[in-house]
N, C-alpha and C positions, 0 to 999 in steps of 0.2 A: 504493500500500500504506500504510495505517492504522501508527503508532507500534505498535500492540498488535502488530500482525499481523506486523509486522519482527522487535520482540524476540522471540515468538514462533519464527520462522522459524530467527533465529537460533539460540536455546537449542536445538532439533530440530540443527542441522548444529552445534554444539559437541559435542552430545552425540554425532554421529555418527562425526563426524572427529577425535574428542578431543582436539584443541588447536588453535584459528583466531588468525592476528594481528588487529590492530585493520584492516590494511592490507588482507587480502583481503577481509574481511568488509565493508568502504567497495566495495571494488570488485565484492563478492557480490551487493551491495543496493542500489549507484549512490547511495553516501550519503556525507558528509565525514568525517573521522575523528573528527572531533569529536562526531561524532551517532552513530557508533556505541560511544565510550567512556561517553555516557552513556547510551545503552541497554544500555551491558554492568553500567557502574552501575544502574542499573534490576533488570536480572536478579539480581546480584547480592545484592541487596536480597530477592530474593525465592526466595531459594537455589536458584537455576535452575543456578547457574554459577557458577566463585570467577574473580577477576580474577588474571591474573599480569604480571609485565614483558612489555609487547608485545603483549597479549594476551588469550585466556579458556580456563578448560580446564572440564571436566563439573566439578560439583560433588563428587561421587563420588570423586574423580581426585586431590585436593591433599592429603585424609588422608595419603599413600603417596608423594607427592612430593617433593624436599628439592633446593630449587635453588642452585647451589654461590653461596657469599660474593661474589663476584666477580660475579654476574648481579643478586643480591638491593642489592648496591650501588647501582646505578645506576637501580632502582625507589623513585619515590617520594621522591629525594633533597631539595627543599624540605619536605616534612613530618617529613622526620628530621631534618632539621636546625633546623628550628623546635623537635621535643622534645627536641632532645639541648641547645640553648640554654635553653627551660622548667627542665629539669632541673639546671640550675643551684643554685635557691634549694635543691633539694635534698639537696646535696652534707654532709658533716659539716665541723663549723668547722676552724678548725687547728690543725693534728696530731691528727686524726681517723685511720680507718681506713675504704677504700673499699675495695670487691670486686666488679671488672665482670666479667660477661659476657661470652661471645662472640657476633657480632652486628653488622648492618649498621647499624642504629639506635644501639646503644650504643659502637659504636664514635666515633662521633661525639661524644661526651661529651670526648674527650681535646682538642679544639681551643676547648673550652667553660672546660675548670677554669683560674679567676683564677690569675695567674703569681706572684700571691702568696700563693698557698694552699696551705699546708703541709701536706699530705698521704699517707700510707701507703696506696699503693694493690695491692690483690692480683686478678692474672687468669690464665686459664689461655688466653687468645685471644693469637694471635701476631700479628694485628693490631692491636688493641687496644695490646699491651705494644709492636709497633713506632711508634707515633703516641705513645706517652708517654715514650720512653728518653731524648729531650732535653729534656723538660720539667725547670727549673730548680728548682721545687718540691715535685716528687714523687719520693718514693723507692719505687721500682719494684720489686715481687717477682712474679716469672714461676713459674706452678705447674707441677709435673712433668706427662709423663704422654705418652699419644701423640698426634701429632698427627693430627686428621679433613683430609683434602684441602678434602670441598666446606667446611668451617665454618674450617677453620685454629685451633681448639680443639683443649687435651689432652682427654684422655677416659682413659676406665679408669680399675685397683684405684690407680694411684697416684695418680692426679689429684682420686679423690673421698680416697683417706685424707689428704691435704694439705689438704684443704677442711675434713675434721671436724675439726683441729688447728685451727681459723682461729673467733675470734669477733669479728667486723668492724661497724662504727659502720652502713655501709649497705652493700646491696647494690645494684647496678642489673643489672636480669635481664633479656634477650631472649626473645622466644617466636617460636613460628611460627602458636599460636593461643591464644586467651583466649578462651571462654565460660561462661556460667551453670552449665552443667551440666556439663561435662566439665574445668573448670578451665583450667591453663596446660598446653599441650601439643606435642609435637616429636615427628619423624619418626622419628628414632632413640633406640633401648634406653641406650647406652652415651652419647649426648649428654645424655639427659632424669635420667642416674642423676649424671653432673656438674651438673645444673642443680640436682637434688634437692638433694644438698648444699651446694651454695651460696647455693639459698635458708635452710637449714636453721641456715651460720653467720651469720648477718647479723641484729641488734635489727628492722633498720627495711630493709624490703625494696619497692624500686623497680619497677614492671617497663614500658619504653619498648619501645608495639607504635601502631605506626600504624595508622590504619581498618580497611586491607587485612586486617589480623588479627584485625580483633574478629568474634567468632560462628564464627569457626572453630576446628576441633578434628582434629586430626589425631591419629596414633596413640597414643603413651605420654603422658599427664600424668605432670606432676612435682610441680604445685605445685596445692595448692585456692586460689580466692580467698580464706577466712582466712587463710593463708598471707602475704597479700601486704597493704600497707599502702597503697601510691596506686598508682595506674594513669595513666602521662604516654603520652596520645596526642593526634591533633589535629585539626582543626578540622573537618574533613570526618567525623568519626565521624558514624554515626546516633545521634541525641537522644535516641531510646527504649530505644537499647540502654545508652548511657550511665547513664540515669536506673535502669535494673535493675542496673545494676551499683551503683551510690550505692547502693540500696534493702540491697547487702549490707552496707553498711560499711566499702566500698572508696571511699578517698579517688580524683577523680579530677579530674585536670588537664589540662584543654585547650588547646594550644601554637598 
């Protein structure tokens, strides 16, 4: 069987069985995993199919999906960690004002900031605020509001009215999709109206989304690309997609 006639094969049984590991699909087609992650990159590329940890689901399928913090951790961990270090030069100087998100990628940002950088950081993610409450240099304000299981983010009227009270030096914001047309976008109503505001108090607004996320779009946008000032993703993005993105006026940084 021909490269074609595999990806091929497979996109038909994603779409059939709605979600295959890398692991059967090696064993569906008598191929290494290695050759079949990148014909799922291949397909991907060609919106046949979105990649997920472990795996591929229909393309159709990731709009409406929302995999708990705990899953989304452990995908893709060298590329997060490559832009949560990137993101660095982006931080405000000291005794600035920071405002993270919640998020597997920005979480990582708290092992990142200099221990001698004085700064005021605001989140509403209880990961995040637990990876910064011993840091020596940050004074720490946790936003109200209730907590999401799978995101471990407040959300709700009290999480976004503490947001609009807040005008912060940067923000750095998580997505679940970034594209041309449909902006920055998340699964849930009540997560995408906290991200609204928090893009909304911040001068200079960050957003850390690795490959996996770019061209995709899932249900609520919260934020337009004017909205947003750089884009830190990493090395593996597509070149072409990148370059439309620049073409807005979106700074973007590859880690």
């Amino acid at each position: 069987m021909y490269a074609e006639e595999r990806q091929q094969a497979m996109a038909r049984l994603v779409a059939e069985r709605g979600r295959l590991s890398v692991a059967a699909l090696a064993e569906a087609y008598d191929v290494t995993t290695e050759t079949v992650r990148r014909d799922l990159s291949t397909l991907e590329r060609m919106g046949l199919l979105r990649r997920v940890h472990g795996g591929a689901v229909p393309a159709s399928s990731l709009a409406v999906m929302e995999a708990a913090l705990s899953e989304r951790d452990l995908a893709r961990t060298d590329e997060k960690d490559r832009i949560a270090a990137a993101t660095v030069d982006l931080l405000p100087p000291s005794g600035g004002t920071l405002l993270v998100d919640a998020g597997s990628t920005t979480a990582r940002i708290a092992a990142h900031i200099p221990r001698d950088l004085r700064v005021s950081v605001f989140t509403h993610s209880v990961s995040v605020a637990s990876r910064l409450a011993g840091h020596p240099a940050v004074e720490l304000h946790l936003l109200p509001g209730r907590v999401r299981g799978t995101t471990q983010a407040a959300v709700g009227p009290d999480t976004v009215s503490a947001l609009e009270q807040l005008r912060v030096d940067v923000a750095l914001v998580g997505t679940n999709g970034i594209s041309l047309t449909h902006g920055l976008s998340t699964p849930d109503p009540e997560e995408a109206a906290a991200k609204r505001a928090l893009v909304a108090a911040a001068r200079r607004v960050v957003v850390l989304a690795d490959a996996s996320k770019l061209g995709v779009e899932a249900t609520v946008r919260f934020a337009s690309l004017e909205d947003v000032d750089t884009l830190v993703t990493d090395a593996t993005a597509d070149p072409g997609l990148l370059d439309a993105f620049t073409a807005t006026d979106l700074e973007v940084v590859r880690a």
